[in-house]
N, C-alpha and C positions, 0 to 999 in steps of 0.2 A: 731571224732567218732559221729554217729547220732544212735538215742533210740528213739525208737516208746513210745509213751509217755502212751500207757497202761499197761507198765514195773513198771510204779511207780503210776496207778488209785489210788489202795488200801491205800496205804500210806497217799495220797493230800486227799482221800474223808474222810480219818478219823480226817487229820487237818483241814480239812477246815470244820468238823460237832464239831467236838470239842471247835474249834473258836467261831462259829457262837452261838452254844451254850451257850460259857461262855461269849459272848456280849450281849444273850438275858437272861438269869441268872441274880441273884446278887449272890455275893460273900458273903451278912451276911447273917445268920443263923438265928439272934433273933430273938423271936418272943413275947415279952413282951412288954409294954411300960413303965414298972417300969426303974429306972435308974441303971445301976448295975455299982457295982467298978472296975475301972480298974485294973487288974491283970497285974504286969509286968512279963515281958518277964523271962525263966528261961533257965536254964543252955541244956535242951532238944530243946528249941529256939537256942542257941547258935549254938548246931550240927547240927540243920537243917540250917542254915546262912552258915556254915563250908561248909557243900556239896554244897549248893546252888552257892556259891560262886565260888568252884570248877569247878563245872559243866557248869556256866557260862562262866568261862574263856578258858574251854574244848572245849566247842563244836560249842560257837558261832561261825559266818566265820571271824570273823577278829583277833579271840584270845587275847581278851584284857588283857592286866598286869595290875595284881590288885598294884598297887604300889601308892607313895604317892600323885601323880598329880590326880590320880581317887578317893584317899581318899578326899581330897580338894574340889572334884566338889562332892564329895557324902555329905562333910558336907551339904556344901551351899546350896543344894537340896533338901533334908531333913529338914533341919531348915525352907526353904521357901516355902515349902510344906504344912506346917501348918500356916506361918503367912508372904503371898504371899503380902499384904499392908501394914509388918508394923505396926499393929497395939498394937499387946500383948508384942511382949519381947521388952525387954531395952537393950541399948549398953553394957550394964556390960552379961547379959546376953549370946549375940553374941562373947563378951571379952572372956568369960568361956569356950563356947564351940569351939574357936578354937584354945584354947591349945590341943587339941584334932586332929586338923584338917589334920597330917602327921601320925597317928595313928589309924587313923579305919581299913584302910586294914590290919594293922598287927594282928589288936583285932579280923576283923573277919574273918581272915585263920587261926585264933584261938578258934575261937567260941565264943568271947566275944560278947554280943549285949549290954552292960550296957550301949554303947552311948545312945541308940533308948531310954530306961527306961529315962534317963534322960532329954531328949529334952522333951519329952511327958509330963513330971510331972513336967516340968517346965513352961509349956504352960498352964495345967490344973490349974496353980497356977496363971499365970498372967490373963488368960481369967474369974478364977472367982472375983480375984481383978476388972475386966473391969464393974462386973455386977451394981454395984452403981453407976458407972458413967456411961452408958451407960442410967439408969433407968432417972438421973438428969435431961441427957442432951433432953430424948424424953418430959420428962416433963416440959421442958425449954419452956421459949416465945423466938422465932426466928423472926429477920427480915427478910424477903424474899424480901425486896425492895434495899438490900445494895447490891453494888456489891462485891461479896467475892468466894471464889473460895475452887474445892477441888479438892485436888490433886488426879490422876487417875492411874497414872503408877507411883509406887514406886520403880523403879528400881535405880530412880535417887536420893532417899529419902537416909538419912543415918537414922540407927536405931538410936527411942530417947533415950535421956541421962536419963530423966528424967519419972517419972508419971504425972508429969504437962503438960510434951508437948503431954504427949501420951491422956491425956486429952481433950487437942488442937485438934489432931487428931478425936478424937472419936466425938467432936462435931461437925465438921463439916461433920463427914461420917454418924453422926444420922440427921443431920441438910435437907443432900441431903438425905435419904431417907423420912422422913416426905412433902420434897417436891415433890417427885415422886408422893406420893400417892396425895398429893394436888392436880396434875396437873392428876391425875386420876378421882377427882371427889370428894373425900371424904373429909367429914369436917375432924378440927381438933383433934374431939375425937375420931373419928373414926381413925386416922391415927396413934394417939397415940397407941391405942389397937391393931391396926395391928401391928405396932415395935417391941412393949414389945411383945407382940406376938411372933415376929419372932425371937429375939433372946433370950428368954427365950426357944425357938424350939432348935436353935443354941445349946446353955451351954446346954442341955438335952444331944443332940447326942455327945458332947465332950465327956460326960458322960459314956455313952454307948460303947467307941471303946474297942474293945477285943482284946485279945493276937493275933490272926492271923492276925487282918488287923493290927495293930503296924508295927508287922515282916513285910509283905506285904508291906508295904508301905516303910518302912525302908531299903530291898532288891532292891526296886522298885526304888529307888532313886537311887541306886548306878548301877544299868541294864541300865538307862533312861542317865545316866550322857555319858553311850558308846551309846546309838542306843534308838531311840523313840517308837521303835515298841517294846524295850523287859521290859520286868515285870517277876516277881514272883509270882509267885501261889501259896497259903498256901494248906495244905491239906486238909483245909474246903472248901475252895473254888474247890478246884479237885473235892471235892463230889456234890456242886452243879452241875457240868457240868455232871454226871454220873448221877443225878436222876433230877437235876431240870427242863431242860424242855424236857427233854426225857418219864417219866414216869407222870410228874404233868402237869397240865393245866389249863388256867386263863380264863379271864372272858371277854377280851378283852378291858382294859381300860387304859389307862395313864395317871400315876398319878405325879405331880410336887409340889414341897411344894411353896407357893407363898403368899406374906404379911403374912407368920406366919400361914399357912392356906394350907390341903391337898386338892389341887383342881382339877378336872380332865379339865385334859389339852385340849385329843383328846379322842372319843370313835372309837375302828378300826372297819371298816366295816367289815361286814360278825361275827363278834362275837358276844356272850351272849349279852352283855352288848348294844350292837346295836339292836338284834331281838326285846327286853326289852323294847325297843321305847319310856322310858321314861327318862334315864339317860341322860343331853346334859353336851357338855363342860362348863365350868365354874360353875356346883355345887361344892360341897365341900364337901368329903369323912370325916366321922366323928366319925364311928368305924364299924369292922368286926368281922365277926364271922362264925363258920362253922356252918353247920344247926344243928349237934348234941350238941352245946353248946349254952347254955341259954344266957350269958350274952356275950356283946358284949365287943370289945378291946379296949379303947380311943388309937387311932391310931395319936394324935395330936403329941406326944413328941415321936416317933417309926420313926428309920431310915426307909427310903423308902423300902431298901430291905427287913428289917421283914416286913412293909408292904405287899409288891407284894409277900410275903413268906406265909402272913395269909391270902391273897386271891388264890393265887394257891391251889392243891389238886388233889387228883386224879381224871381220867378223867371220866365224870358223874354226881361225887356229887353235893352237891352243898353249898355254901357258901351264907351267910345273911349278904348287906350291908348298912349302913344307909348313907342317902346322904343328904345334907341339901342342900334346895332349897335357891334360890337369893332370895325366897319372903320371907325366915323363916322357913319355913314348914320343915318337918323331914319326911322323909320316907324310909320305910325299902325294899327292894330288894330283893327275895331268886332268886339265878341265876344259873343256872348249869354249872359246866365247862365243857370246852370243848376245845380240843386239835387244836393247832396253826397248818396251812399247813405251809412246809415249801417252796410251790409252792403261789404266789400272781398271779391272774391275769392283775395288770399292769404291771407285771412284762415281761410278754410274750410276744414274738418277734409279732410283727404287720405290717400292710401295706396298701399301700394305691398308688394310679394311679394318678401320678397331668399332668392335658394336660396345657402345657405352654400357650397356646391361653389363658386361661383361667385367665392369672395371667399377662402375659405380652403381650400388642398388637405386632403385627405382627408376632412371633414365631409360632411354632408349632411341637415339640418334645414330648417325652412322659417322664416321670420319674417316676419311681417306689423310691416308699420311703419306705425303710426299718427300722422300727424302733427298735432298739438292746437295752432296758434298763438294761437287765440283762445276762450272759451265763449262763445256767442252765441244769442240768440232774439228770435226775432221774436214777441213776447208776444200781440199783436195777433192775427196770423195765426194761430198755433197756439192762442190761443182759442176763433177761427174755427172751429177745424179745419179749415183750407185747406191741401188737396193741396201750396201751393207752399210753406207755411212754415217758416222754415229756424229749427233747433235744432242746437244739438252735438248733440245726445242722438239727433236721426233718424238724421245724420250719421254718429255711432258705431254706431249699434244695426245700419245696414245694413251696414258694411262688417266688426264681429264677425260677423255672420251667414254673408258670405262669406269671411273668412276657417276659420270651423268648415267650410262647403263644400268649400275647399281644402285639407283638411286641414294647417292651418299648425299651427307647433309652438310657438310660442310668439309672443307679441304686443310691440312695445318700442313703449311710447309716449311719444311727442317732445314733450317741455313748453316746451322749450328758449325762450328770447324771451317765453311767455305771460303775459301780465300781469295775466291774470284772468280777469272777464270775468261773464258771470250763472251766480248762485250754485245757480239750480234745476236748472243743465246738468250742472255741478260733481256736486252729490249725486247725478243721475241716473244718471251715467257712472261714478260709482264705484259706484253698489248693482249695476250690470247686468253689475260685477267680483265686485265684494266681496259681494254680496248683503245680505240686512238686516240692519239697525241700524244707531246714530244715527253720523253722519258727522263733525260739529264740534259745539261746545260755545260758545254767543257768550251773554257776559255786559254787558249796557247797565247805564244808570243806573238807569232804574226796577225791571227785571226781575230774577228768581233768575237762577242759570243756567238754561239753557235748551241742550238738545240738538233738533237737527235731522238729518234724515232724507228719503231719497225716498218721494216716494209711487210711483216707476216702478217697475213690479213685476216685471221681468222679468229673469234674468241671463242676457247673453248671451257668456260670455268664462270658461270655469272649466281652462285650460290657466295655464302660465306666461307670469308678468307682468314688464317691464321697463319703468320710469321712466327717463326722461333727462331732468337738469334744468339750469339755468344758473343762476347770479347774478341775472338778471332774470328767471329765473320767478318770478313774484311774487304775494301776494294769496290768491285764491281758487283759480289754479291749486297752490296750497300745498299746500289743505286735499286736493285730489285726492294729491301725492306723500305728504301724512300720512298718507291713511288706506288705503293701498297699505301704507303699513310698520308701523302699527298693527296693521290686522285680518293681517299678516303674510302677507299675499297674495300678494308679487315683492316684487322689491330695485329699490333708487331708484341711480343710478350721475350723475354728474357734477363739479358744481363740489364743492366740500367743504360749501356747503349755498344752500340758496335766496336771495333778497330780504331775507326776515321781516319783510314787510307784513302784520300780521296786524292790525289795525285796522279799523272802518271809521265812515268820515264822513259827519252829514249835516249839513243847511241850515237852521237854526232863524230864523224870521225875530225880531228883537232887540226887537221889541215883540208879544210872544206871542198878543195879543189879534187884530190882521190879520193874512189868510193868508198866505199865503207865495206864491204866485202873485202879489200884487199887493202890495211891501212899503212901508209908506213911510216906512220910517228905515234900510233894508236889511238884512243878513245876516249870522248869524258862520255859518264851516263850522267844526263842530271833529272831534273823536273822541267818538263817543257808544256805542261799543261794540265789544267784545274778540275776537276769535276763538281759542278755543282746540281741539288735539285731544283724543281719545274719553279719550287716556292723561290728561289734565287740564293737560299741558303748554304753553302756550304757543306759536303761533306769530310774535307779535310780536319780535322782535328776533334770536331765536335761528335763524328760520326753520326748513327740513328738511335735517338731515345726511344728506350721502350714504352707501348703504353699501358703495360702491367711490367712490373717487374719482380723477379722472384731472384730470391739468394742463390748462390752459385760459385762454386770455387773458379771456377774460369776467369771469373771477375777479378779476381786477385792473380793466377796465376800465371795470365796472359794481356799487360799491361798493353796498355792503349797507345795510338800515334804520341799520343800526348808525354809518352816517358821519353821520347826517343828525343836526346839534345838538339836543339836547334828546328825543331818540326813548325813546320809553316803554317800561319794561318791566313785565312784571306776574311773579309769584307763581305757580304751578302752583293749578290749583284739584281736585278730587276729579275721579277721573275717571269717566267716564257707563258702565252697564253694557253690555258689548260681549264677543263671544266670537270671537278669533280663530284664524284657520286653521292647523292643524296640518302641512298634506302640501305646504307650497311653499317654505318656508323654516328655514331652521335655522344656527344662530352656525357650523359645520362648512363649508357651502356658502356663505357669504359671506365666510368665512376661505381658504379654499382656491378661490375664483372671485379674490379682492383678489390674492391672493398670484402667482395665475397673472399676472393682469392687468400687476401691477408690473415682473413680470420683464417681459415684452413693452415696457414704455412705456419701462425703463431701456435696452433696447438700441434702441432705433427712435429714430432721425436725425432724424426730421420730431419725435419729441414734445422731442427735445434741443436742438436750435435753437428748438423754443417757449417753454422754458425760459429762455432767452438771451434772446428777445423779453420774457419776464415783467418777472425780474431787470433787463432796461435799462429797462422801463416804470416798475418799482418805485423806481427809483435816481430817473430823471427825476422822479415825483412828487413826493419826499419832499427834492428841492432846494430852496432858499430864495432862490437867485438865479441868472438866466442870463447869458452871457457876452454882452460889446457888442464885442468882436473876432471880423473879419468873415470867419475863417476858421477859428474854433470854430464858431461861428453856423451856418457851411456842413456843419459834421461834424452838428452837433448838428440841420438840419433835416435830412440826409440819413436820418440815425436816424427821427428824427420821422416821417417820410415813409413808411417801408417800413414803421414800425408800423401808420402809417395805413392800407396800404395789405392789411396781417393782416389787422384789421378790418378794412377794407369786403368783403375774401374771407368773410369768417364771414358778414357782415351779409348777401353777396350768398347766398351757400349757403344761407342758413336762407329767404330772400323770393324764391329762383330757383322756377320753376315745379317746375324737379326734387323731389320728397317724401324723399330720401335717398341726397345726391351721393356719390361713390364717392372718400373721401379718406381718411386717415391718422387722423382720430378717426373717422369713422365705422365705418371697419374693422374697430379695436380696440370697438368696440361691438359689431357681429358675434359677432368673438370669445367677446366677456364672455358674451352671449345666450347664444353653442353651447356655451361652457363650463355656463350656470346648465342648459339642459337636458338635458347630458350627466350632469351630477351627482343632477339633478331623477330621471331615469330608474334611477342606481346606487342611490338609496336604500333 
């Protein structure tokens, strides 16, 4: 069966604004920096777990059985959830709670939540036992010249028996932080007071957590334990997504807690806080206030999200914030807010003309470089039909038109970073390649398969095609590199293969009866539906292999569907009737474009030092513990440093205004192009 895919606009545009929403949101409320008592969860938490739970096993797609193999993986996720290293509860502890651990699902299709109360208050007891010894050990004289080690991944750790070993512990995880900041610059008394700093910050927010995010968190464990994408939503947090960044707005800054300290991270371009031209990264946020209030908020012991909660406001006002300068100084800020686009201009499809003479002697081909970092529409607008309304698809359709103008020879489009995006740009942009027929295959809970398709009728692009994709092309950009190498249109070249986000989530409110707009027991998100390609295969997990593939830090530093615990796979289903293109591709010309390509990347110095970057990234990951000798430490951030510093090159190349910088992979992109339409032409 094939459905034009503006059957179901309404429905995606409101998950996918509600999503987007509740990623740009926080979920706490507070807006105090006083520490307040935790309240445990009560018997009206119980009913809302009861549906929640329900509703979970209802509607997701794969209908999970709340039974006792799911209680098991919900303990362990939960307990690890609060104390992921090991470091607060003791073995008698973990002994306790899983006499428990064949018994949560039956307590909570009962409404019981007395597990969650008790893990929590058991945690608030051992963390604030931690604080004497934590205080000791910053205050301790350390050797940084012995070789001694701390352990990194405590998966392999058993929980201590003891408060002596956990002691053990705590010294030498204060020990590696005092040497962080040494290797930062800062004396010892300064490092001391950044510690104590930071985890007197820490025991604040333990302090702090309220009855919804407990639930939350507790729900969330057991969603996460079937599917990575799904969570819980309290009803406080549904009301964030209804008013927070729909009706408030901020000041454009981000903010990260860091040594014990609220520091701004990045200021975003185009906002308050940027026109301001005083504010840079790395002061430090030190309280707020709205303008109609005298005194300001110590914002030092304040979860982030009351934070970003006492700086939002409505759009206009304005808010008063002190910032302390790196030299001392204190100064105060009045800012106005002002509402977020949710259109970015690096975000818009771009281009640009590369004549191969120019890059490779003797050639002479044209390539239009399309760069796609995002699919985007302004659904509204182009309802409208308003002249200004921005789509990929207007976006594409003009700049194919002027590439045919120019006579370019072939088009390479840059998927690289895309993370998706709306799905009707997606199909649009592939038919006005590919031309007709059905583009993805997405199967939900209630529906058959179902194939989709554009209704845009127009193809504007019937030259040769080249994909470039990353790691993080992800999602809906997917189904564009699928169905490029399905309908056998061009060849996809990059990492060895995409994300394999091939999923997608909505919002079910947990008592099915009230709408969803207005919930009042709140929210599960889960997986309510598959995407598959034309061929019947799957893009969840496996994503899109390249059919050249070139080395690439991305490949390492942007791990696939496949790391994330518990990610779903499906089964190939039949695949939907499609007829693909005879005259662009062939196993001969993707054999002999690869083979060229290889030899090129084996003798070139920049892709052989990438390789060196891979390999050291790969080593560093797969360590279990770092050195606390403070002249390893120095080798070992000096590494760290220059890795960092590959990436933020990549990051800045792919968000530089430039549409296709003149570097060492993009070159060999060139290449690859004037090789596929050199060959394209001998056939």
């Amino acid at each position: 069966m094939t459905r034009s895919i503006r059957t179901t606009k309404a429905v995606l545009t409101a998950i996918v604004l509600i999503l987007a929403v509740r990623d740009s949101a926080t979920a706490q409320d507070a807006a105090t920096s006083s520490e307040s008592q935790f309240q445990i969860l009560t018997a009206e938490d119980g009913e809302t777990a009861q549906l929640a739970v329900k509703a979970f096993s209802r509607r997701h797609l794969q209908h999970p059985v709340i039974d006792d193999v799911l209680s098991e993986k919900l303990m362990a996720r939960f307990v690890q959830s609060w104390d992921p290293q090991k470091l607060y509860f003791l073995r008698s502890d973990i002994a306790e709670f899983e006499t428990q651990k064949t018994q949560l699902d039956d307590q909570l299709l009962a409404g019981n939540v007395q597990f969650a109360n008790s893990v929590f208050q058991r945690f608030q007891q051992r963390a604030a036992e931690r604080i004497n010894c934590v205080s000791l050990w910053i205050d301790a004289v350390h050797d940084f010249s012995v070789d001694e080690y701390l352990t990194t991944d405590a998966t392999g750790l058993d929980w201590a028996a003891t408060a002596v070993e956990l002691d053990e512990r705590w010294r030498t995880q204060v020990k590696y932080g005092l040497l962080l900041l040494r290797l930062k610059g800062y004396d010892d008394a300064d490092c001391r007071i950044r510690m104590r700093r930071h985890y007197e910050r820490a025991q604040a927010l333990v302090n702090q957590v309220e009855r919804h995010e407990l639930l939350e968190r507790y729900l969330s464990a057991l969603t996460k334990s079937v599917d990575p994408h799904a969570e819980f939503l309290s009803e406080e947090t549904m009301a964030q997504y209804n008013m927070g960044m729909i009706r408030l707005a901020g000041i454009g800054m981000k903010i990260v807690e860091q040594d014990g300290y609220l520091v701004v991270q990045e200021i975003i371009p185009g906002g308050t806080a940027d026109f301001d031209g005083e504010i840079e990264a790395g002061d430090r946020l030190i309280g707020v206030a709205d303008d109609s209030v005298p005194e300001f908020l110590d914002v030092w012991k304040m979860k982030l999200g009351a934070v970003y909660d006492a700086i939002r406001g409505p759009l206009t006002s304005t808010v008063r914030v002190q910032i302390l300068k790196p030299t001392g100084d204190i100064k105060v800020h009045k800012l106005k807010r002002a509402g977020i686009s949710g259109f970015k201009s690096n975000e818009q499809t771009r281009s640009c003309i590369v004549e191969s003479s120019g890059w490779i002697a003797g050639t002479n081909v044209r390539i239009g470089i399309l760069k796609i970092p995002k699919f985007y529409r302004d659904y509204e607008a182009v309802a409208a039909r308003s002249n200004e309304a921005r789509s990929t698809i207007r976006d594409v359709r003009h700049i194919l038109q002027q590439f045919n103008s120019e006579n370019v020879d072939a088009v390479v489009v840059d998927l690289r970073g895309n993370g998706g995006g709306s799905l009707q740009d997606v199909l649009d942009v592939c038919r006005s390649i590919v031309g007709d027929g059905p583009m993805v295959q997405i199967v939900d809970s209630e529906d058959p398969v179902i194939s989709y398709q554009s209704d845009h009728p127009q193809i504007c692009w019937q030259k040769a095609t080249v994909v470039v994709c990353d790691r993080s092309t992800a999602w809906n950009a997917e189904l564009f590199a699928a169905a490029i190498q399905d309908y056998q249109r061009g060849i996809v070249i990059g990492d060895a293969r995409t994300h394999g986000k091939g999923t997608v989530q909505h919002v079910v409110d947990v008592k099915e009866s009230t709408p969803l707009i207005s919930p009042t027991y709140g929210a599960v998100k889960g997986t309510m539906a598959a995407l598959f390609r034309v061929t019947g295969n799957s893009i969840q997990y496996a994503g899109v292999t390249s059919d050249i593939v070139l080395p690439s830090l991305s490949e390492v530093l942007n791990p696939g569907e496949e790391s994330l615990e518990n990610a779903m796979k499906f089964e190939p289903i039949p695949p939907a009737k499609y007829t693909p293109a005879t005259t662009y591709v062939s196993d001969s010309i993707i054999a002999e474009t690869s083979e060229r390509s290889r030899a090129r990347v084996l003798n070139s110095p920049d892709f052989k030092n990438l390789e060196v970057q891979i390999q050291r990234h790969v080593t560093r990951v797969n360590e279990k513990s770092v050195s606390l000798n403070q002249t390893d430490a120095e080798a070992r951030m000096k590494e760290s440093n220059a890795e960092e510093d590959l990436a933020r090159q990549i990051a800045s190349n792919r968000d530089s205004g430039e549409v296709f910088p003149r570097n060492y992979y993009n070159i060999e992109l060139v290449h690859i192009a004037t090789d596929y339409i050199q060959l394209l032409k001998a056939m």
